[in-house]
C-alpha positions in Angstrom: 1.9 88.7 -19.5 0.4 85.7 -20.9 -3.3 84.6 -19.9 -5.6 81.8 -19.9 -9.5 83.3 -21.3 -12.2 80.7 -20.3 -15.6 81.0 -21.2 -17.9 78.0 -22.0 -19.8 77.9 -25.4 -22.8 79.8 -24.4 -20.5 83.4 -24.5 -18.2 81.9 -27.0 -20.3 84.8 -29.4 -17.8 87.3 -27.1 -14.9 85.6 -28.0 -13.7 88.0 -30.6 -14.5 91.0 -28.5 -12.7 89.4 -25.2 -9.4 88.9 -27.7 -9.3 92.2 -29.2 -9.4 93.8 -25.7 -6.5 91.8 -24.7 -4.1 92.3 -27.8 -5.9 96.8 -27.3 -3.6 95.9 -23.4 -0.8 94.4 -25.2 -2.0 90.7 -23.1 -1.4 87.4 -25.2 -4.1 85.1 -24.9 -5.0 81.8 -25.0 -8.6 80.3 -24.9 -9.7 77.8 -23.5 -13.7 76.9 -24.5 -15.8 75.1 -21.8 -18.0 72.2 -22.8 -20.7 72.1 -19.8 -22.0 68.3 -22.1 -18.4 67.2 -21.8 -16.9 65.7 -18.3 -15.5 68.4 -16.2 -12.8 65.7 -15.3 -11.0 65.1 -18.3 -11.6 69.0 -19.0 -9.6 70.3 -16.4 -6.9 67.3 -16.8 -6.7 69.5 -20.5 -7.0 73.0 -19.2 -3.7 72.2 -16.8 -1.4 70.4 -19.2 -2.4 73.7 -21.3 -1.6 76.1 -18.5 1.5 73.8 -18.2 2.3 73.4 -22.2 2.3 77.3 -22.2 3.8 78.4 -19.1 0.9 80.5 -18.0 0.2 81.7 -14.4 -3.0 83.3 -15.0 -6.3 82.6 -15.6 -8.9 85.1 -16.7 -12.5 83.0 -16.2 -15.8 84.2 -17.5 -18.2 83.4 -14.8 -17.3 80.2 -13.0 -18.4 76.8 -14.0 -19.9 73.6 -12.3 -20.9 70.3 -13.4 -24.1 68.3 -12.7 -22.2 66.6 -10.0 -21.5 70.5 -8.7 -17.5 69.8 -9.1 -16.1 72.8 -10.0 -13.6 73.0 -12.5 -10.8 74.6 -10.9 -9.7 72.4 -8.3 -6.0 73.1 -6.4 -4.3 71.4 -9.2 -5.0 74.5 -11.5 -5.0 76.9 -8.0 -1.9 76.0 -7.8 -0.5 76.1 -11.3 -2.4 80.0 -11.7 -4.1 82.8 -10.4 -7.8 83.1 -11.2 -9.4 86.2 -12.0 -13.3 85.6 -12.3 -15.3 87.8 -14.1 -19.2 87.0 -13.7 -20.9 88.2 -17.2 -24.2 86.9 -15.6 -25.4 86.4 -11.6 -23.5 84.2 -9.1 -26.8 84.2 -7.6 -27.5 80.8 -9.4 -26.3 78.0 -7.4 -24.5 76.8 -4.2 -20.5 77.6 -5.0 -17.9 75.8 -3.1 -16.7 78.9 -0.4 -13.5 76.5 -0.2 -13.0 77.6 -4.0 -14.3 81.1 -4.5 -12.3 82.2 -1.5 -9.2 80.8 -2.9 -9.8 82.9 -6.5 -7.0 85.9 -7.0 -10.0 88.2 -7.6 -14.0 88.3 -8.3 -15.9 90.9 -10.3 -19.3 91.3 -11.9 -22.1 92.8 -13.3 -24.5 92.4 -10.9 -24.6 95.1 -8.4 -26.4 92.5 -6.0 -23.5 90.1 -6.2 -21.5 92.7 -4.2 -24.0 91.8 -0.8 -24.6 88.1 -1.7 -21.1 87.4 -2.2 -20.5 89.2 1.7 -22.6 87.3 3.2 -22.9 84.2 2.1 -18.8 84.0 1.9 -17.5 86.8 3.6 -15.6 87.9 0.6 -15.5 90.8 -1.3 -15.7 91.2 -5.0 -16.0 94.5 -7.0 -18.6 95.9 -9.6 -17.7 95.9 -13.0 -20.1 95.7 -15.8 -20.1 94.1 -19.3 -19.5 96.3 -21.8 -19.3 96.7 -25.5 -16.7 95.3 -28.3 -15.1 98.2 -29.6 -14.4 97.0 -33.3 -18.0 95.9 -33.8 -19.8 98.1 -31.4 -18.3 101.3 -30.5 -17.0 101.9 -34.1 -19.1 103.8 -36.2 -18.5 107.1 -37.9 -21.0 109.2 -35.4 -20.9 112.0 -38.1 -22.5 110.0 -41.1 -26.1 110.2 -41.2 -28.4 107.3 -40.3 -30.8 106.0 -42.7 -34.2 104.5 -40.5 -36.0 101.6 -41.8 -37.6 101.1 -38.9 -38.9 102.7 -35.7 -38.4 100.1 -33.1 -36.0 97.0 -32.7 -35.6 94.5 -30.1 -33.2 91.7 -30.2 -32.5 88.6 -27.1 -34.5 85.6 -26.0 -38.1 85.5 -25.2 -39.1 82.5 -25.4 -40.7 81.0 -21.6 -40.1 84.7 -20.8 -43.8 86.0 -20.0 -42.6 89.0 -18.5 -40.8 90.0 -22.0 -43.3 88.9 -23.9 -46.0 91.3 -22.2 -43.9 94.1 -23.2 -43.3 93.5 -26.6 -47.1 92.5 -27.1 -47.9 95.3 -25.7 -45.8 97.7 -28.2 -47.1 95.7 -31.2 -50.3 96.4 -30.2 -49.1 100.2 -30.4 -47.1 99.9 -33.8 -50.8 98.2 -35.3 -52.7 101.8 -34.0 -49.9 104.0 -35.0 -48.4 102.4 -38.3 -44.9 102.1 -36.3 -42.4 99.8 -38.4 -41.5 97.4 -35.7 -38.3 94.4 -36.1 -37.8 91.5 -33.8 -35.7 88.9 -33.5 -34.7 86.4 -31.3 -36.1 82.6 -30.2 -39.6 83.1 -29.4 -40.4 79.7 -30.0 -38.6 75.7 -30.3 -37.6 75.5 -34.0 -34.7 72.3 -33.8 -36.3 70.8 -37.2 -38.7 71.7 -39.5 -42.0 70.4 -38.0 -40.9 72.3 -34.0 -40.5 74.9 -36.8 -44.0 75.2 -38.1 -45.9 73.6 -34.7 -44.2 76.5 -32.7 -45.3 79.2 -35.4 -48.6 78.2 -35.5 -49.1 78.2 -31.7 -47.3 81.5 -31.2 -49.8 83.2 -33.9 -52.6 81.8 -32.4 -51.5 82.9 -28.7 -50.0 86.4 -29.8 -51.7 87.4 -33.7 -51.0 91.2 -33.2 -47.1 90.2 -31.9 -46.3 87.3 -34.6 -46.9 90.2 -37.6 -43.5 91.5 -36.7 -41.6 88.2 -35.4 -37.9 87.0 -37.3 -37.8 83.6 -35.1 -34.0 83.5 -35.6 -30.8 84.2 -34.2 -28.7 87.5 -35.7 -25.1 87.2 -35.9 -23.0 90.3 -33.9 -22.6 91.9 -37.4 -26.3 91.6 -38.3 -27.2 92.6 -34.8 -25.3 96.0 -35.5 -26.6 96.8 -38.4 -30.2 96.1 -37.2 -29.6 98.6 -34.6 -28.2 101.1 -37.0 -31.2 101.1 -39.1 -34.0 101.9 -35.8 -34.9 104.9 -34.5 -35.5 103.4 -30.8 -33.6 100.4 -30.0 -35.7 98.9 -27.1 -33.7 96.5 -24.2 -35.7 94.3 -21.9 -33.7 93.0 -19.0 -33.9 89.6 -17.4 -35.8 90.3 -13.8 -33.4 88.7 -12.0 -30.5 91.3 -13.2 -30.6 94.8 -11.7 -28.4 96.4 -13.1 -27.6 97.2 -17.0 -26.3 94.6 -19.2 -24.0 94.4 -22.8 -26.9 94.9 -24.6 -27.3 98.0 -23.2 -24.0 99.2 -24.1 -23.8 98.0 -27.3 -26.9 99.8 -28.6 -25.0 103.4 -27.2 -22.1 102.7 -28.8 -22.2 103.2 -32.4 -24.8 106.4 -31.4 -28.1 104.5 -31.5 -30.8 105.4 -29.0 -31.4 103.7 -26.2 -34.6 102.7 -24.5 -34.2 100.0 -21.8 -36.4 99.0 -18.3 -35.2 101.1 -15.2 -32.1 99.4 -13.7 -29.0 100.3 -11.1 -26.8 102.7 -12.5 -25.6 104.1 -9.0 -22.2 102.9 -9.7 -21.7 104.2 -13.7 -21.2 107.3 -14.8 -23.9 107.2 -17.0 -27.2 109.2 -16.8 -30.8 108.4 -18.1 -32.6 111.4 -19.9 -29.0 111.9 -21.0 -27.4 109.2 -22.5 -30.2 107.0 -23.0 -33.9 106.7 -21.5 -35.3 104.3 -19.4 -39.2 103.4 -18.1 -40.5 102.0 -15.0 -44.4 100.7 -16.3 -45.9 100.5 -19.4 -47.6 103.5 -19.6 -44.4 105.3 -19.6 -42.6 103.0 -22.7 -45.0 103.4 -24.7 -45.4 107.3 -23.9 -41.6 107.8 -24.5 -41.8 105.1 -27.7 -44.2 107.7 -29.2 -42.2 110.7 -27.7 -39.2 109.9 -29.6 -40.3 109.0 -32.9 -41.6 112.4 -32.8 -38.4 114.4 -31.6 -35.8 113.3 -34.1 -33.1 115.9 -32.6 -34.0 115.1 -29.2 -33.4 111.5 -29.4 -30.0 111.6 -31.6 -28.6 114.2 -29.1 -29.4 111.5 -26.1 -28.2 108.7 -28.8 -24.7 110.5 -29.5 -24.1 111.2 -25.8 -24.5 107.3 -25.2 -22.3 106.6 -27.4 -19.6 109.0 -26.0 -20.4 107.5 -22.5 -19.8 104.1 -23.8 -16.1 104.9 -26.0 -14.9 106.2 -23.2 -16.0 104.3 -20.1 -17.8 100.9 -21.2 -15.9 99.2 -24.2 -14.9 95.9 -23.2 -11.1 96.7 -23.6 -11.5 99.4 -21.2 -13.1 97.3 -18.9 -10.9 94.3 -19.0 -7.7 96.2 -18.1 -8.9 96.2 -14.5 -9.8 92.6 -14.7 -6.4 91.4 -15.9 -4.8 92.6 -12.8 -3.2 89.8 -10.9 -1.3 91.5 -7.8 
């Protein structure tokens, strides 16, 4: 079988993991990138004389994609040309989709559990669950027996920036690190920093706004490989869902799988087989995270026992190539 993988530039950072999954199932590949600046016109002219340069009868789409004008890009030139399998690594719950389009796609799946009744009832279609998992080579790799060397307590990594209900959190736990001498890393955008003086502007404002949270602040992106090894190197690896997503995300998973512990916001886990207070904890208030932050950093044993169980969980269930193999089927 030979594919068509297209994602847009904003997941292009999953690339690597999306084409090791398909060569793991024996599937050649062949991206196409999204350019949501670019005119959706000429883009899908170039996604079918690729389809039709490379004989290929299926397309495997990463969330769906619509221009300012709300055209989508497949149209029934490429409907008719291949079968579309979408795979929504975020909500559908964004926008007004075509129903003329998404009920013409082969299959729909995705990581939101709400999707599944949305989807229903706005459409009358059904899609399936299937969440977005973890890359196995960078992710789900490590040598669980090796012993872990700490530098600090707690990590958090993602976007926070315009986010007030994140940014409550994470004050709230430097505040805590400050009492308790915790060693606390962060990174991510926090604030604007396109040139030099955004840069300094933003920093200043941010220090002034949030003096006990800015101690700890890295105002930059991490690389997957720097991401890992951040995560190796924290005792409690803390996950901080969007509100509008109920149910776990990739983050989630890729903190369990190389056997790091896991401490993430109460979500939907009905339909994984996965178990909080097992292979990872979750909180519902802020009473509890910071309880359980202070919890773990005391109980070494007990929080590497839950850590190696997630990891387990995640090898065997939630690596991407798992995951995929019941994406790429076309019948």
């Amino acid at each position: 079988m030979h594919i068509c993988l297209v994602l847009d530039k904003s997941n292009i950072i999953f690339l690597n993991s999306f084409l090791e999954a398909l060569t793991i199932n024996q599937i050649k590949c062949t991206p196409f990138i999204v350019d949501s600046s670019r005119d959706f016109i000429a883009q899908r002219n170039e996604l079918l004389k690729l389809l039709q340069q490379e004989d290929i009868s299926y397309i495997l789409s990463i969330n769906e994609y619509y221009d300012e004008q709300k055209r989508n890009l497949y149209d029934d030139t490429i409907l008719e040309q291949a079968k579309i399998n979408v795979w929504y690594v975020d909500t559908m719950q964004h926008g007004e989709y075509m129903p003329n389009i998404v009920k013409k796609y082969n299959k729909i799946y995705t990581f939101e559990p709400t999707d599944i009744e949305y989807a229903k009832q706005l459409y009358d279609i059904d899609i399936e669950y299937l969440p977005f998992g973890a890359g196995r080579n960078l992710f789900a790799s490590d040598d669980l027996t090796k012993q872990k060397s700490y530098e600090y307590d707690i990590c958090f990594v993602g976007l926070v920036a315009g986010s007030t209900y994140r940014l409550s959190i994470l004050n709230a736990i430097a505040q805590l690190c400050i009492k308790n001498n915790y060693k606390f890393a962060l990174y991510g955008h926090f604030w604007h920093s396109n040139h030099y003086l955004q840069q300094i502007i933003g920093s200043i404002k941010f220090r002034y706004k949030y003096p006990d949270l800015y101690k700890y602040v890295h105002n930059q992106k991490l690389e997957p490989n720097k991401v890992v090894d951040l995560y190796r190197k924290s005792r409690i690896c803390l996950n901080i869902h969007n509100q509008n997503h109920t149910g776990l995300n990739c983050r989630s998973f890729e903190i369990m799988g190389n056997g790091n512990f896991l401490l993430t916001d109460k979500k939907d886990t009905d339909r994984l087989n996965i178990k909080a207070g097992v292979d990872y904890e979750d909180y519902s208030n802020m009473e509890e995270l910071t309880n359980k932050i202070s919890y773990f950093l005391c109980h070494d044993k007990e929080r590497e026992c839950i850590a190696l169980n997630g990891a387990a969980c995640v090898r065997q269930n939630y690596t991407i190539d798992r995951l995929i193999s019941k994406v790429i089927i076309f019948d």
